[in-house]
Every structure is written in C-alpha cells, then in structure tokens.
N, C-alpha and C positions, 0 to 999 in steps of 0.2 A: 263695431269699431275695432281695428289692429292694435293690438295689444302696445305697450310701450314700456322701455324696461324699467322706467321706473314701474311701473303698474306690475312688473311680472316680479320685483324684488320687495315692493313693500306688500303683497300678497300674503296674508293672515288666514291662519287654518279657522278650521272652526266644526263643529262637532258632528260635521255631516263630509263627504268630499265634494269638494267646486272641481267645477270647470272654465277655465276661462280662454272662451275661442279667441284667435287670431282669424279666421280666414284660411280659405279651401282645406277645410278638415282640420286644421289645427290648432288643439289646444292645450290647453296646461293644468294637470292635474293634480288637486292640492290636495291629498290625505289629512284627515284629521289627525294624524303625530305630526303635520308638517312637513313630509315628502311633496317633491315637488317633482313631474314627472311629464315627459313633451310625448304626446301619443297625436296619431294622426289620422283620422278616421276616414274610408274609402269603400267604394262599393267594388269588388271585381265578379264577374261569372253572375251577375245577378246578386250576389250576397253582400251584406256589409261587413268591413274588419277593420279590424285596430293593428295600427304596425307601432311600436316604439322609438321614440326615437333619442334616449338618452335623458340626463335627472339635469335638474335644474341646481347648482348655478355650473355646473360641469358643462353643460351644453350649453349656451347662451340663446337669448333671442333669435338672435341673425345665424348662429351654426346650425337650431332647428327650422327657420326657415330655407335655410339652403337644403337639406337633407330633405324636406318635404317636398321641393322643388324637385330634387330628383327622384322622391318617388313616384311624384306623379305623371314626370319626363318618362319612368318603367312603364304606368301604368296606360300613357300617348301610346306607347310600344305593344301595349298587349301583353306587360310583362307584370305579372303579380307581384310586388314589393315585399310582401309578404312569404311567398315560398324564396324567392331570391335570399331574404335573412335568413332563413330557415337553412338553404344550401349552401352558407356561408358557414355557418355555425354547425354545418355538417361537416365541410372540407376540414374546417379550425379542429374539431374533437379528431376528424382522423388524422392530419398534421399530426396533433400530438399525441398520439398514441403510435404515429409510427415514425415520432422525432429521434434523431441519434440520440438522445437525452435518456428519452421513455426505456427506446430498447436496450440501450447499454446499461441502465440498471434494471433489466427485466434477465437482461444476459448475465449479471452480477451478482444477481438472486440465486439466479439461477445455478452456477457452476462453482460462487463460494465456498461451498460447502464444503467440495475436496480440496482447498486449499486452507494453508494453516492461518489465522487469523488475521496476520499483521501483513501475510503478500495479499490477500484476498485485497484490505483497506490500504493495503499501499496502491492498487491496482483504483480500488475505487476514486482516492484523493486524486492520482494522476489525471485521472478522466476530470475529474472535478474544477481541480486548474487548469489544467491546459485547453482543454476539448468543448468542455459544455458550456463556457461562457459567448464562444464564438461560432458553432456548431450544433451547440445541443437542441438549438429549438424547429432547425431544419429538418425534413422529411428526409429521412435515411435515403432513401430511393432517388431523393434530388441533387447529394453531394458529391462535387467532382473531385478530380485529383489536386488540381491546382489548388483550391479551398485548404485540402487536410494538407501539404505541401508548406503551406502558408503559415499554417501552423505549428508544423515540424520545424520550421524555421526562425522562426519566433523563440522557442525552446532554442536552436541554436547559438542564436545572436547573444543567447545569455552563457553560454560557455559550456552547456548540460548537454554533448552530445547524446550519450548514451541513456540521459532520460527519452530524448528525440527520439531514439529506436524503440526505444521500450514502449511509447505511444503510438508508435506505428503498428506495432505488433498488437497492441488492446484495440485500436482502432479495426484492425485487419478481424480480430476474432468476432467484434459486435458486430462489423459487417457483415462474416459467414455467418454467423447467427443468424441476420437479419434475411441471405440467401435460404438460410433453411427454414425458415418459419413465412417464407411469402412476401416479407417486406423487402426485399431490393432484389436485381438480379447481378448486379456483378460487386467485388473487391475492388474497390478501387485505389486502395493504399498496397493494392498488389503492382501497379505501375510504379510506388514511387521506392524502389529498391533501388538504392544506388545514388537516389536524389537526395541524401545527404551521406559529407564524410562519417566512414567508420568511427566508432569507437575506439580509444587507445585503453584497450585493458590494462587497468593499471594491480599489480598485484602488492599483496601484504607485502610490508619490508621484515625481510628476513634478515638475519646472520650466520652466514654457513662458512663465515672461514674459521676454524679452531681457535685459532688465539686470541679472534676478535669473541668467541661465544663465549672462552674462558675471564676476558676483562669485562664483560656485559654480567657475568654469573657472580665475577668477585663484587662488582657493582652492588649486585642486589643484596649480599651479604652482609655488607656496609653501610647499607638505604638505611635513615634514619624516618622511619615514619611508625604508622600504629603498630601494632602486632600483627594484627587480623590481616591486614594490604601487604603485610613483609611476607606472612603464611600464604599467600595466596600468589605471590612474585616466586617465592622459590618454588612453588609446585609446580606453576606453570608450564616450566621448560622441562620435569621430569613427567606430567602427564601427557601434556600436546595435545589437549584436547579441547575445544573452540572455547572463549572468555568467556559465554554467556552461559554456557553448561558449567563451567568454574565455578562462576561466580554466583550462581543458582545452587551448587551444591545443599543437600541437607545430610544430617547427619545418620538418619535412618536410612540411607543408600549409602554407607559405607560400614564396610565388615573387617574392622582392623584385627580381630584374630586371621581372619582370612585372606587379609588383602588384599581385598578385593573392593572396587568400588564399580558401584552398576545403578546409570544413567536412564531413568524410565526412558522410553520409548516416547513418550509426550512431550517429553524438554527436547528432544536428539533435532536436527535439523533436518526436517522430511517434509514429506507431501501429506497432509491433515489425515489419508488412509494409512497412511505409515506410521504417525502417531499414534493413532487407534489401536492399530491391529500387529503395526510391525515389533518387533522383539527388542527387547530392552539391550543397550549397550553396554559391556564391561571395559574394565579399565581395572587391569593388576595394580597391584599398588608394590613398587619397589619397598626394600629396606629403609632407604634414604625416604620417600616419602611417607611412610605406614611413622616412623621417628616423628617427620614434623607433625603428620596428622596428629599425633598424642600428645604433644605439645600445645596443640591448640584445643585438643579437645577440652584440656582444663582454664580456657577461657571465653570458648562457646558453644563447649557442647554440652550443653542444659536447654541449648536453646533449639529452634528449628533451622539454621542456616548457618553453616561455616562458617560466612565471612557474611555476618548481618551487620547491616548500613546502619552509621553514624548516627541516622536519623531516628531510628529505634529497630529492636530484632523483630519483628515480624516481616522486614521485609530484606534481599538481600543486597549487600553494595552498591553502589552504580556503575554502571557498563565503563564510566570514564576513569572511574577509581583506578587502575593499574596505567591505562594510557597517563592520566597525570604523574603518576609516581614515575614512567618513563621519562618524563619533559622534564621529572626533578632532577631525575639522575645526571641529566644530560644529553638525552638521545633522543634524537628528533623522530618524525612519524617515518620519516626515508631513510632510515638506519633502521629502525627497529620499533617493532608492535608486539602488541603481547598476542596477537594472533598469529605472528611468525615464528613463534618456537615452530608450528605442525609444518610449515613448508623447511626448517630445520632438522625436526627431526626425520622427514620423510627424503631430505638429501643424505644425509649424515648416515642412517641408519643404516642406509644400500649401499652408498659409494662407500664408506668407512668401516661399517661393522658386519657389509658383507652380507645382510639376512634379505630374504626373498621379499622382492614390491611388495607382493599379494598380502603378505601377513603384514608390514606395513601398514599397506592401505586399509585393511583389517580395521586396527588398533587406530586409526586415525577416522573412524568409522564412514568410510567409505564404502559403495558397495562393491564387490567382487563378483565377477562370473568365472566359471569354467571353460573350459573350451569348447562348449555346448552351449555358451552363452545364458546359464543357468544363475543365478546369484547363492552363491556359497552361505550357509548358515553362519551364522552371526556368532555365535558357540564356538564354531569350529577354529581349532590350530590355537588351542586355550594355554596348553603347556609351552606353542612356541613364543607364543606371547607374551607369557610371562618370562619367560628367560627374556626374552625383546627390552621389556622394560627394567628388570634390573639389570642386564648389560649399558642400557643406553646409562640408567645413570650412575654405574661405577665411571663411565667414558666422562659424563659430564663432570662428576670428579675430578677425573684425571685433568680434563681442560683448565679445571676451576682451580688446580694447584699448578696449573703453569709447567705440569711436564705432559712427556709422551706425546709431546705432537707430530710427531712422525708417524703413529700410527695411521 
C-alpha cells in the first residue's frame, strides 16, 4: 500500500532500520537514532542502486514522489539518475572552487603578505561588503560587465565614489589572478573605466596663510585640556609628521641629549616590505621641541608611550584625541586637521624659507629619487635637516608672536 503522511510522520524508530515502501522503488528509511531518509531503489545497466532523495520532514511525501518521478522520467531516457547527481555535485564543487568568492580570498592569501596589515583587511572587508554577497558564489568565468557595473553602482547611489573605484580595482586584480591561474579568460571590470564618475580628491585641510597659522598656534597655547593632548598639539606643527606616528611615539625612540627622534621603520607608512626591511625615519628635534619634550618627560616618561591614553598607559591615545581638541578650539575639519601641519609645512618651508623640495620631502618622509630615478638614502642631507627644523620653528615663533609677516 502507498504510504500516507500520517504513516510517514507517526513513524517510530526502533533498534533495527525499517523501511517503509511507497511504490516504484520508493521508500523511507528510518535509522534507529530516528533519521528519516527518502532513497529510491532502481536497476540501470543490469545492476541495482540507490539514488537519495533528501531527509524527512525536509522533503515531504509528495516533493519525494515528484523527484522519484523524475528519476525514473531519466531513467524512460536511458539516463542513470544516479551519475546525473553525481555530475551535479561535480559542476556544484567546481562552481565553487572557481566562485569570485573562492578565488578572491585565495588571491588575498595569497599577495597579503606584502601589504601592511590594515590595507591587506581593508581590501578584504571591501570585497566582503560590497562584492561577495551578490557575486561571490558565481563562477569567476561566468561574470559579465554589466553584473560588477551594477555593483559599482550600488556603492554609488550611497555617496562612496571613491570606494566604487577602489572595488573595481580589487575586482580587476582577482580577475587577472583568476586569468593567470586558468580560471577565466578576460578582465572584464577592464570595460568598465569611465562607467562611473571620478573621484573628487578631497585633501587634508591645511593652513598656509601666516597670520591665520600664527592664530591657530596662539589657539593651542591657550587650549585648556590635559597636558599630555596640549604636548602632543604644540609638537604637531613643529614635527609635521603623520598623527598616528605622533601619537604612537614611545620614549625609547627619542634621544633628547641628541635631538633626535627616529621612527622604526614598522610604524612609518609603507608597503609591509618596507616595514621589514626599509630603514628607520629620523626627525631632528628643534630647541623648541627637545624644551616641551622634557616637560613632558616628567609626566610620562616612566612609562612606554608619550602621550598614553586616558584609558590606561599601556596603550597610546586615540587617533581622534587631537581632531577633538581641534572642534574644541574652534576649527572645523575644512579649516584645519592635525594632519595639515605636513601639507603646511611642506608649502611654507619652500615658498617662505626658501629650502630645497627634496630635503623637504625628506623630513616629511617621502621618498626621493635622483635624477637616475634612484631613491636617495633616508640618512642622507641629516645636517640640512636639522637646520630645516629648527629654522621652521624659530619662523613658527615668529607667526605665533604676530610679527614678521612679511617675511
């Protein structure tokens, strides 16, 4: 007799496995833990086999008799139902071994390593949001322009141009990856250059006119906040050197008999090989700064980091800690950042005090080449340097008392 669902739901295990036929090959297989499981038994080539056809209560009565229906509709065909799932669940594994998903963190494994930790996962998160919920489970080899397009656009519509490009560009690399390893044969995010607007570079707000850097410098002078965020505001604009190397300082990389403070190579902003292997940054330390540094050494230098966060010393301030103390002052993120002293001092120092880019760019640690297009030693032009930095801040003196601006 055909089974009936109450019969295939009040179905009780029991210490041996049952079977309970439906009709042409199928039945219902009940494990003694109480799995319940719809197999369909058929003879092809002369031999008998068992095809599966999903657990019970997932698959219902009437969904395993449809699915047995059509395997037997294969097997009217001449078609073994049996290798059919087999070839299914072959195409399914290689789908996803050659899904953009697979390969883009196979590509990500792969080439992180030369990148410094937080572009590597910045690159990965991108992919993660944007890409691999609506793409990722697609066969690299199957996805058109108009798909990643669609996508790009999406990013758009939310106001992120320039993350838009930045996903075109991880898109375009997993691709060529995916051309040199066999899985696809063209780029196809190489058609979509132009299909959406540019990016507006928007840069650090600086202050380069004199009288306005001399009222921003009296500002800080004034700031009523900790000590630690006031030492770390005046130094700012007499280093110029990126917030996050500031604010990371520790006390064993500075040599105030020397005055000299030198920036491992691991903190410097580079490429993960540069870190490793590239050469440590210096940073003279003027009169005016080597002063405040001893000032503050007698309130945190016992400990491991200049200016260690509120929260406890072992770790060091927060990146937002000086932007806040700007909003207190007054000045908004389009006036002024505390990453705009270096496009300040790198106006100021050439058009006003006259000293060569190169050495500039130097001290702003940039890299330099020759005229051979060679990159200039990092040591090198030590003595112009340091005259560099304690000229700039007699000059920001001079701003900071409201004369010689004609200079």
């Amino acid at each position: 007799m055909p089974l009936t669902h109450a019969a295939v739901q009040s179905a009780k295990a029991t210490d041996k496995p049952q079977k309970l036929f439906d009709g042409n090959g199928l039945f219902l297989l009940i494990s003694p833990a109480g799995g319940k499981w719809w197999r369909l038994k058929y003879r092809f080539g002369g031999k008998e086999k068992l095809l599966s056809l999903g657990t019970y209560p997932d698959v219902s009565l009437k969904d395993a008799r449809e699915r047995r229906d059509a395997a037997r509709k294969q097997l009217s065909d001449g078609v073994d139902p049996g290798a059919v799932r087999k070839a299914e669940k072959r195409t399914a594994r290689l789908n996803a071994e050659n899904s953009l998903e697979a390969i883009a963190r196979e590509w990500h494994d792969k080439f992180s390593p030369d990148l410094s930790e937080s572009h590597a996962s910045r690159n990965l998160r991108r992919l993660e949001v944007h890409v691999f919920p609506w793409l990722g489970g697609r066969p690299i080899a199957d996805i058109e322009a108009p798909e990643v397009l669609e996508i790009l656009q999406r990013i758009e519509r939310k106001g992120t141009i320039e993350t838009a490009h930045r996903v075109r560009v991880l898109i375009g690399q997993v691709m060529r990856y995916a051309i040199a390893t066999g899985r696809a044969t063209r780029d196809v995010s190489a058609d979509l250059r132009g299909a959406i607007p540019p990016a507006k570079v928007k840069h650090h707000a600086a202050v380069t006119e004199p009288k306005q850097i001399g009222g921003l410098l009296r500002a800080i002078d004034g700031y009523e906040g900790t000590a630690v965020v006031i030492a770390a505001l005046r130094l700012a604009p007499l280093l110029f050197q990126r917030p996050g190397e500031l604010r990371q300082a520790q006390w064993e990389e500075v040599d105030l008999e020397g005055a000299m403070w030198t920036i491992p190579s691991a903190r410097m902003k580079r490429k993960k090989a540069a870190k490793e292997f590239g050469p440590d940054h210096i940073v003279p330390l003027s009169t005016q700064a080597v002063g405040i540094l001893r000032d503050l050494s007698l309130l945190t230098g016992r400990g491991r980091f200049l200016f260690p966060s509120l929260r406890g010393p072992q770790r060091p301030m927060s990146d937002m800690a000086l932007s806040a103390a700007f909003k207190r002052m007054g000045f908004d993120s389009e006036t002024a950042l505390p990453h705009g002293w270096r496009a300040t001092a790198r106006t100021l120092a050439v058009e006003v005090l006259s000293y060569p880019a190169e050495i500039v760019e130097m001290q702003l640690s940039h890299e330099v080449r020759d005229s051979l297009g060679r990159a200039y030693n990092r040591t090198q032009w030590l003595d112009q340097r340091r005259e560099l930095m304690q000229r700039w801040a007699d000059y920001l003196d001079t701003l900071k008392a409201d004369a010689g601006l004609n200079l």
